[in-house]
MIDOKOL-160583 format. One line per 5 residues: number of its first residue (from 1); their letters; for each residue x, y, z of C-alpha. Coordinates in steps of 0.5 Angstrom, whole numbers, plus 500, padded with zeros to 3 digits. Last residue first. Layout:
residues N
NUM) A) X Y Z; ... $
***
This chain:
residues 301
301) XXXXX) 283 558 106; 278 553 103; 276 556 096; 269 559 098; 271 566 095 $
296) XXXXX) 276 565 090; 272 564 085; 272 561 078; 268 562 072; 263 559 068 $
291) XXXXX) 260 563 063; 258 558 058; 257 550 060; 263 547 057; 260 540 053 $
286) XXXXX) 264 542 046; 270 546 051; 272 540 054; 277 539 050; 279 545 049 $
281) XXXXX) 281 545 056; 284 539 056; 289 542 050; 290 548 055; 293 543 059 $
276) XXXXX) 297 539 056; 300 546 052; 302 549 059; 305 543 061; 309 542 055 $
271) XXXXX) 311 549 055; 314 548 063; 318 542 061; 322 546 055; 324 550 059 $
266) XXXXX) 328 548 063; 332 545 057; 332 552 055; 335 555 061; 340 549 062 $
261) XXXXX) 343 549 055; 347 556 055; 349 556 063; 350 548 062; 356 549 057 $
256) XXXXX) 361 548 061; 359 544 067; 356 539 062; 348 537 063; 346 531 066 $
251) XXXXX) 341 526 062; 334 527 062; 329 526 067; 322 529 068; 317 530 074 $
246) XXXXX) 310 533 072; 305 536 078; 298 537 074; 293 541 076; 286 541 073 $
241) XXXXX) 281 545 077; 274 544 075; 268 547 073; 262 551 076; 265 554 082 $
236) XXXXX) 268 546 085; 270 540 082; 278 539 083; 281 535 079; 288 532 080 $
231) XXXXX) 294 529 075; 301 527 078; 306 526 071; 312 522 072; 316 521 066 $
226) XXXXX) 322 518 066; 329 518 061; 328 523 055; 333 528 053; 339 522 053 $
221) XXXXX) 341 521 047; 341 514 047; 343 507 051; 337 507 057; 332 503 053 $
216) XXXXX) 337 501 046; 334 505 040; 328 503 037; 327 503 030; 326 505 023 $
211) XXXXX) 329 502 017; 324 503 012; 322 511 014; 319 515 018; 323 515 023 $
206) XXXXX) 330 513 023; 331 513 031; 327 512 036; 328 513 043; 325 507 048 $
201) XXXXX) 321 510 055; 319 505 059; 315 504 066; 313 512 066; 309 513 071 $
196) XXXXX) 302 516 071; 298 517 076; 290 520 076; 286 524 080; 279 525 083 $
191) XXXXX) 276 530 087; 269 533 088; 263 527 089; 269 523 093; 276 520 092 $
186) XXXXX) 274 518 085; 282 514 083; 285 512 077; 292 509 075; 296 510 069 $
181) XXXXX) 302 506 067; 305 508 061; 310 505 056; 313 511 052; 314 510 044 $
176) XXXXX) 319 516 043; 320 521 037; 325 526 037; 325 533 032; 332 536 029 $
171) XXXXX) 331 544 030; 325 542 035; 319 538 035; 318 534 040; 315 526 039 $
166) XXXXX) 311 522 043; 308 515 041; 304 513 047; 303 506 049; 298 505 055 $
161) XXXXX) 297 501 061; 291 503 065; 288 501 072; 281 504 073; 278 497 073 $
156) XXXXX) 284 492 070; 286 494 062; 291 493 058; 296 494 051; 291 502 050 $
151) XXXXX) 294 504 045; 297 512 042; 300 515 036; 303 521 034; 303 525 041 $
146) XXXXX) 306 532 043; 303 538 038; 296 534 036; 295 533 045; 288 532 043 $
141) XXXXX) 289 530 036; 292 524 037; 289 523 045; 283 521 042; 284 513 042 $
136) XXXXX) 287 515 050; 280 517 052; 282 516 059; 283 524 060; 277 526 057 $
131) XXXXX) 273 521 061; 277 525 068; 274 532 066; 267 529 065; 266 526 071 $
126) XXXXX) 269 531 075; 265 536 072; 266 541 066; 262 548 065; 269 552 066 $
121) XXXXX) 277 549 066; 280 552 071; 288 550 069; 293 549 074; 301 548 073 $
116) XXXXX) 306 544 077; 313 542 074; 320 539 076; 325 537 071; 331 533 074 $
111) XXXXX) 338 532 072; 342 527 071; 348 525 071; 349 523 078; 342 526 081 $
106) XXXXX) 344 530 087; 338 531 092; 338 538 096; 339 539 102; 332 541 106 $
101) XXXXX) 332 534 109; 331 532 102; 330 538 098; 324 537 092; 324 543 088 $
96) XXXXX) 319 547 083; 318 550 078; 311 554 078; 305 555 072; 300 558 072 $
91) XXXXX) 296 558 066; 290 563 065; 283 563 064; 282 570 068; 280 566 073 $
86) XXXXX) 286 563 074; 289 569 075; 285 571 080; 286 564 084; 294 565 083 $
81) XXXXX) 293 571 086; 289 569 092; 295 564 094; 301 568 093; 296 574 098 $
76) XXXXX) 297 569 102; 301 562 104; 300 557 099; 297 550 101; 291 552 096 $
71) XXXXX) 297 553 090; 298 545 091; 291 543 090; 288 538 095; 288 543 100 $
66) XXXXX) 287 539 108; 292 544 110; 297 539 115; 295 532 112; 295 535 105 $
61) XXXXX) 302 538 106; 305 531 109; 302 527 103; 306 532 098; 311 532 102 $
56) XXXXX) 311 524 103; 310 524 094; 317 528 094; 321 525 098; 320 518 093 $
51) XXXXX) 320 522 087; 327 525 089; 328 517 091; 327 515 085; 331 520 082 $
46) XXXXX) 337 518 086; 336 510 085; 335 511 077; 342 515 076; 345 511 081 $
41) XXXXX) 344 505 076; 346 509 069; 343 512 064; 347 511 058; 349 516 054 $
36) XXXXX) 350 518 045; 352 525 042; 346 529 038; 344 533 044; 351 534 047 $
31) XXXXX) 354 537 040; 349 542 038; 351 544 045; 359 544 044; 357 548 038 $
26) XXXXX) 353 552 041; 358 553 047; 363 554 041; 359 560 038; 359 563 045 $
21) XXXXX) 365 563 046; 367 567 040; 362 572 041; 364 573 048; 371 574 045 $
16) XXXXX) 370 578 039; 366 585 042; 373 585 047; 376 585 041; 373 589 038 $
11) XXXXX) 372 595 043; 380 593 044; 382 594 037; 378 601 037; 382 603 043 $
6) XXXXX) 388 602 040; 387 605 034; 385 611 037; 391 611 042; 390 613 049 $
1) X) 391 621 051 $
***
């Protein structure tokens, strides 16, 4: 017969052990978020060539399912299911991952945040839709949860560059002024879209007070460095079809702590991009024309 006491004082240690180890992963994670990196060079070649693969894929996608969003070149019933949800108003929303010749592309201490999400936003039109998104003065109260500021630096034709001051609310809040490039373009009555890229992205430290500054480009903590955002808009069924395909880099993850931090770190870019649309969406409900819904039924199959 086994001892009591000593199966007592295994059960608690056996309690201990994984309470123990993860209290020092969060430590160790507490530690990494805080802790200084660089991005380095190999860094920024993989990543651009994850981007660069990744807009030949959408390319060939098109040319081979003449869809403009990403859930209309899904194979049924994926396809007709996600149609449904979005005429239940909901957000959908897919992780995704670029392969280059279906291996995977290494990002040398990086990581890569891939993201689609489609909104139906109802009594809205192609025009309206995309002056909502070229509106930079009103994106403080827009987008109240990620943006503090915005300027509009240039401007030629339907080219913008664009300085927004975002920030994340978190335990410890950071705050970045991004530098954006963003390019427009009509491709006919029902489709337009907008292209987005990050072309510098500084951390600040300090915030909110005298000595408040930028910390060196590429030289922080390493939560925040590119931001490609690819957005289309589809008119069609008394509204449009809001997607946007958002591409993110931050810094690698340690091998010890990465099943503790992945999962939320991944996170993080999905609930963006579920607040970016759902915002745009308010934003045009003031100009919305009532009972507006989507319908599967002349989506292109």
């Amino acid at each position: 017969m086994a001892d009591p006491m000593y199966s007592l004082k295994r059960t608690r240690s056996d309690w201990r052990r994984p309470a123990v180890l993860a209290i020092l992963c969060f430590g160790l994670l507490v530690a990494f978020a805080t802790a200084a990196a660089e991005l380095k060079q190999d860094t920024i070649q993989a990543f651009d060539q994850y981007v660069k693969v990744t807009e030949e894929e959408r390319a060939a996608k098109m040319r081979k399912y003449g869809a403009f969003l990403w859930i209309d070149s899904q194979e049924e019933p994926l396809r007709h299911q996600f149609h449904e949800r979005l005429a239940r108003g909901e957000v959908v929303t897919k992780r995704l991952e670029t392969r280059d010749d279906n291996r995977p592309i290494r990002i040398p201490h990086g990581l890569v945040h891939h993201w689609v999400g489609t909104i139906f936003i109802p009594g809205t039109t192609l025009q309206q839709t995309m002056a909502l998104m070229e509106n930079y003065p009103s994106y403080p109260q827009l987008f109240s949860f990620g943006v503090q500021g915005s300027k509009v630096l240039g401007r030629e034709k339907e080219d913008f560059q664009v300085q927004l001051r975002m920030f994340r609310e978190a335990r410890s809040p950071v705050f970045y002024n991004v530098d954006l490039d963003d390019r427009y373009k009509r491709v006919d009555a029902g489709h337009g879209y907008r292209r987005s890229r990050s072309t510098r992205i500084a951390e600040l430290a300090d915030v909110g007070k005298p000595t408040e500054h930028e910390l060196p480009v590429g030289n922080d903590r390493g939560l925040l460095w590119r931001l490609d955002m690819d957005w289309s808009c589809e008119e069609e069924n008394g509204g449009v079809f809001l997607q946007i395909e958002l591409i993110a880099l931050s810094r690698g993850v340690p091998a010890i702590i990465a099943w503790l931090a992945n999962p939320y770190i991944q996170g993080i870019p999905q609930e963006y991009l579920e607040k970016v649309l759902q915002a745009m969406r308010s934003g045009a409900a003031a100009q919305a024309v009532p009972q507006a819904t989507p319908s599967s039924s002349s989506r292109p199959s």
